[in-house]
Every structure is written in structure tokens, then in C-alpha cells.
C-alpha positions as CSV (number, residue, x, y, z in Angstrom):
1,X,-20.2,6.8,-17.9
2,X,-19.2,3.3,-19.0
3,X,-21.1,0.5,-16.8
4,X,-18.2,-1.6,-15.1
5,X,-17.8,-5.2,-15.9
6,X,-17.6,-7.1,-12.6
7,X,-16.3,-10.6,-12.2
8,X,-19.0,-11.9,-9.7
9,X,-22.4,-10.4,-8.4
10,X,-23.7,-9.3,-5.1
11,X,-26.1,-12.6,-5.2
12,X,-23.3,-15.1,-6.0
13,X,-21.3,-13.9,-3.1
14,X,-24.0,-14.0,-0.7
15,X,-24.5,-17.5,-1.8
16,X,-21.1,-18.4,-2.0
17,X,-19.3,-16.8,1.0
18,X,-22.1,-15.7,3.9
19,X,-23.2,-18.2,6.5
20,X,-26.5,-16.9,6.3
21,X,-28.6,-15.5,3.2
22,X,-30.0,-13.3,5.2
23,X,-27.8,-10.1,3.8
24,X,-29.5,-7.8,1.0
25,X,-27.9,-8.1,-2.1
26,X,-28.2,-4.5,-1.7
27,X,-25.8,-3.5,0.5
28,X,-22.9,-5.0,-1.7
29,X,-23.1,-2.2,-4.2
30,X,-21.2,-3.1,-7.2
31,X,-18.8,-0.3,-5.9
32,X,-17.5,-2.9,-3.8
33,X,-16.9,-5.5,-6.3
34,X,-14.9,-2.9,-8.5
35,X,-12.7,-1.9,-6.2
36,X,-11.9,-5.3,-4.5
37,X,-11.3,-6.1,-7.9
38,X,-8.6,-3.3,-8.3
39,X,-7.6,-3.4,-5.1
40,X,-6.8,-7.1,-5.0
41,X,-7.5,-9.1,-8.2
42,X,-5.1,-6.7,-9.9
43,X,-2.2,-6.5,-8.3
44,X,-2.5,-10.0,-7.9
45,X,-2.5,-11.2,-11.1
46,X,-0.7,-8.1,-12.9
47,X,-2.0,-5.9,-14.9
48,X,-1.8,-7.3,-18.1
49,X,-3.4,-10.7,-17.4
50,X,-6.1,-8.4,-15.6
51,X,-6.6,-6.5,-18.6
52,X,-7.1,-9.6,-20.5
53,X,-9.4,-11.4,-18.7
54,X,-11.2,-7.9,-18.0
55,X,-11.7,-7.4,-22.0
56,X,-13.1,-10.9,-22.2
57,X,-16.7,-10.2,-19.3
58,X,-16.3,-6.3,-20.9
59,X,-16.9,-7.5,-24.4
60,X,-20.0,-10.5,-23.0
61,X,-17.4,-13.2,-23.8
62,X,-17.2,-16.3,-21.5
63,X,-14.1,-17.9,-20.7
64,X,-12.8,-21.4,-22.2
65,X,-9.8,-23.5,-20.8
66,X,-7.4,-22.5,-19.1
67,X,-8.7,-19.1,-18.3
68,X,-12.3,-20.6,-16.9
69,X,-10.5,-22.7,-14.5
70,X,-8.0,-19.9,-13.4
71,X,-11.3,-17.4,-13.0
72,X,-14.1,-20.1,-11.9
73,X,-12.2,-21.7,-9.5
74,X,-9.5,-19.3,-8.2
75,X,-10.3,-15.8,-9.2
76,X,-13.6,-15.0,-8.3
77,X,-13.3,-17.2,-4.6
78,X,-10.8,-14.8,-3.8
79,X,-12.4,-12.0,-4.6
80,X,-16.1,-12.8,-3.0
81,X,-13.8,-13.4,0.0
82,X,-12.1,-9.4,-0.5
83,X,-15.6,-8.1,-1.2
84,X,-16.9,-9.6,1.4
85,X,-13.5,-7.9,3.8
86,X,-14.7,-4.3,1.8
87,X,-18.4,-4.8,2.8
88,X,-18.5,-6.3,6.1
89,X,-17.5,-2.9,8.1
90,X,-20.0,-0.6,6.5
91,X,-22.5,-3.2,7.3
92,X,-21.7,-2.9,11.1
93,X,-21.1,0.7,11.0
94,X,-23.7,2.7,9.2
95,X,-23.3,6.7,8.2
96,X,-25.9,9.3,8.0
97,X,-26.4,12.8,7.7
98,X,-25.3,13.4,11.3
99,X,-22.3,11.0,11.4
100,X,-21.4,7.6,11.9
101,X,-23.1,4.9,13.8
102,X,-22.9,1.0,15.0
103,X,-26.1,-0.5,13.2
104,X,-28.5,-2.6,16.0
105,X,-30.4,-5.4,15.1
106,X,-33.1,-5.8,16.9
107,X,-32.6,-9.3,18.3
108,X,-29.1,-8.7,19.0
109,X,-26.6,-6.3,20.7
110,X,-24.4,-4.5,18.9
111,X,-20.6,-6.4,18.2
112,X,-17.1,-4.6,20.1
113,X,-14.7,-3.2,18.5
114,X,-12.7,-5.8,19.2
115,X,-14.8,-8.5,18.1
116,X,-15.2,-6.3,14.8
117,X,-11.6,-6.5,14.4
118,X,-11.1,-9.9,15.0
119,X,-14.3,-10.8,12.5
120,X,-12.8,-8.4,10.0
121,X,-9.1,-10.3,10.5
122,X,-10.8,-13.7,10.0
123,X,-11.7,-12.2,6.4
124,X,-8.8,-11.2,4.8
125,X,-7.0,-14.3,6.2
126,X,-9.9,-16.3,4.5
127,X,-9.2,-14.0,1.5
128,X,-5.6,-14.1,1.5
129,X,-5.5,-17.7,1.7
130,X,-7.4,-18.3,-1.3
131,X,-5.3,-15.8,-2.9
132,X,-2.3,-17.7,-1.7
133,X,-3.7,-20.9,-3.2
134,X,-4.7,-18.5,-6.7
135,X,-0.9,-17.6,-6.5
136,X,0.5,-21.4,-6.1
137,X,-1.4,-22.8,-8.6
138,X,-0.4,-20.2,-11.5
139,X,2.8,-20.3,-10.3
140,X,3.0,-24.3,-10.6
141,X,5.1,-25.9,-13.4
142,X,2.2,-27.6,-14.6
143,X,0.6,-24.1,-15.8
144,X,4.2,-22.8,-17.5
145,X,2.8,-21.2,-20.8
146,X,-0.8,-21.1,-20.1
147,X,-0.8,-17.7,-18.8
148,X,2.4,-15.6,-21.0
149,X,0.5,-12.5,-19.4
150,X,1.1,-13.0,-15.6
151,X,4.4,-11.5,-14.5
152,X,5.5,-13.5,-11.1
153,X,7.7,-10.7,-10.4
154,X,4.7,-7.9,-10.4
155,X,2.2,-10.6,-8.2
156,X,1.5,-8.6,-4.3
157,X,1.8,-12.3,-2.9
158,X,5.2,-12.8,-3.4
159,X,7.2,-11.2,-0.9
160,X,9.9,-10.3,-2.6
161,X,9.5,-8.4,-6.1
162,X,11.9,-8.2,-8.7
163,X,12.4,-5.5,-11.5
164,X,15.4,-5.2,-13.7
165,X,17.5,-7.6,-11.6
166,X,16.4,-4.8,-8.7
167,X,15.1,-7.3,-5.6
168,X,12.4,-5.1,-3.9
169,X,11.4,-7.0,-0.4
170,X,8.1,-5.1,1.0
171,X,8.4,-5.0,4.2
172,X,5.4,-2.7,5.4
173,X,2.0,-3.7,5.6
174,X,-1.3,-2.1,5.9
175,X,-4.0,-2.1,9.0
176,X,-7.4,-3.7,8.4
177,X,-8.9,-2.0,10.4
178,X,-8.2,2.3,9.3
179,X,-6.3,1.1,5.8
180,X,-3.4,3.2,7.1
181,X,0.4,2.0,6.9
182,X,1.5,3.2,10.1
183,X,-1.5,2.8,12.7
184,X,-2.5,1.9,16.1
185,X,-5.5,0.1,15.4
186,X,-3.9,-3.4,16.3
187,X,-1.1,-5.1,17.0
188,X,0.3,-5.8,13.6
């Protein structure tokens, strides 16, 4: 099986987006990263532009210009911030062979369900801004033609999507917390 090529590494976003270095590297399996990357990073910049920038860490290249900025500083903050969203709940819950657990530490008490919730809301705001920020500053006139492979129409940020002249407005969203569409996890 082909090794993935990921974007950032467990070490950088320890550095980068935890308060504390105290978390092992090894508990952001590069699992996570992937699929933050295709959860998020995809949709968010389209596939094609994805696929591009994708090709250029698959092959070993580095990035130049325009492309360095958009993935130095825009891409890969938003993504240790989605990583970090994937991550954090299977730190605080653990599973084993006889079922799921809330991990202890030893100098603390184990954290609510309501104060995982509201940690795990805190995330995704923090990543959604930044992916906010990613989506204002391609979107910018000063970037027109840098990036002939991003699609406005296709990006998950924008409320409204467009195909064909067809406006799409999404109008469901999905819980945190379970993933689900329709839930009662929380209250939105």
C-alpha cells in the first residue's frame, strides 16, 4: 500500500496548535492527518487544486510562490486546527477490548460531557475560522489568476454553491459531537 503524503506532522501540530507539549506525538496517528485532510482541506479548496498541491509533497517537491504562501500560511493552520478537532475526543475517550472509556489522569478528574463538548466546539470554531480566513484570502482580487484550479463555486465555506447556473444553498449541518446530520447531541 502506497504511504500517504501528509501536509503537516504529528510534531508540528503539537508545536503549533497545543498549549502544552505535553501530548505524544503518538496519539496523532497519521490517520488523522489524512482524513482531516480529506475531510476538510479538500472540500475546501476543490479537488483539483487539492490534487495539485497533493502531487507536489507526493512527488518530495516543495512549494514556490504563490502556492507556499497559500499552504505555509493558510493551509496547513487550518488543518493542525481540524486534526487537532479529529484527535482531541479519542484522546479523552479511550477504547479497549471491553469497550469504551473516559481516560483519567492521574492528577486530574476526568472532563463532563459537557465540558467535552464545549472544548471540542472551541476547535472547530478555531478551525473554521482559519478556514474562513484560507477562503477570504483566495477569494481576494488580489489572488485572481494565481490559483486557475480553485473553483469558488465547489469551496464548503461558501454558503451557497453554484453548478450550471443551479444555486444550491446548504442548509443542514452536521453535529460535532456524533458526526450525525440529524442528532441530539446539542443544541445546534
Amino acid at each position: 500500500m502506497a504511504e500517504t503524503a501528509l501536509f503537516t506532522t504529528a510534531q508540528d501540530i503539537i508545536d503549533n496548535v497545543y498549549s502544552r507539549n505535553t501530548v505524544d506525538p503518538n496519539t496523532i496517528k497519521d490517520t488523522f492527518i489524512e482524513i482531516s485532510q480529506e475531510k476538510y482541506i479538500r472540500p475546501l479548496l476543490g479537488n483539483d487544486l487539492y490534487d495539485r498541491l497533493y502531487a507536489i509533497i507526493e512527488g518530495g517537491g516543495s512549494f514556490t510562490g504563490d502556492d507556499l504562501e497559500l499552504v505555509d500560511d493558510f493551509l496547513i493552520p487550518c488543518l493542525r486546527h481540524y486534526v487537532k478537532y479529529e484527535v482531541t475526543y479519542e484522546q479523552s475517550i479511550g477504547v479497549a477490548e471491553k469497550g469504551a472509556f473516559v481516560n483519567q489522569s492521574q492528577f486530574g478528574r476526568p472532563s463532563s460531557v459537557n465540558e467535552r463538548t464545549t472544548l471540542l466546539k472551541t476547535i472547530l470554531g478555531q478551525a473554521e475560522a482559519l478556514a474562513d480566513k484560507l477562503t477570504r484570502w483566495i477569494e481576494d482580487e488580489d489572488q485572481s489568476g494565481k490559483f486557475e484550479d480553485y473553483y469558488r463555486g465547489r469551496n464548503i465555506r461558501n454558503r451557497v454553491n453554484t453548478s450550471s447556473g443551479i444555486i444550491m444553498s446548504r442548509t443542514h449541518r452536521t453535529c460535532h459531537i456524533c458526526r450525525h446530520t440529524h442528532c441530539t447531541c446539542s443544541d445546534d
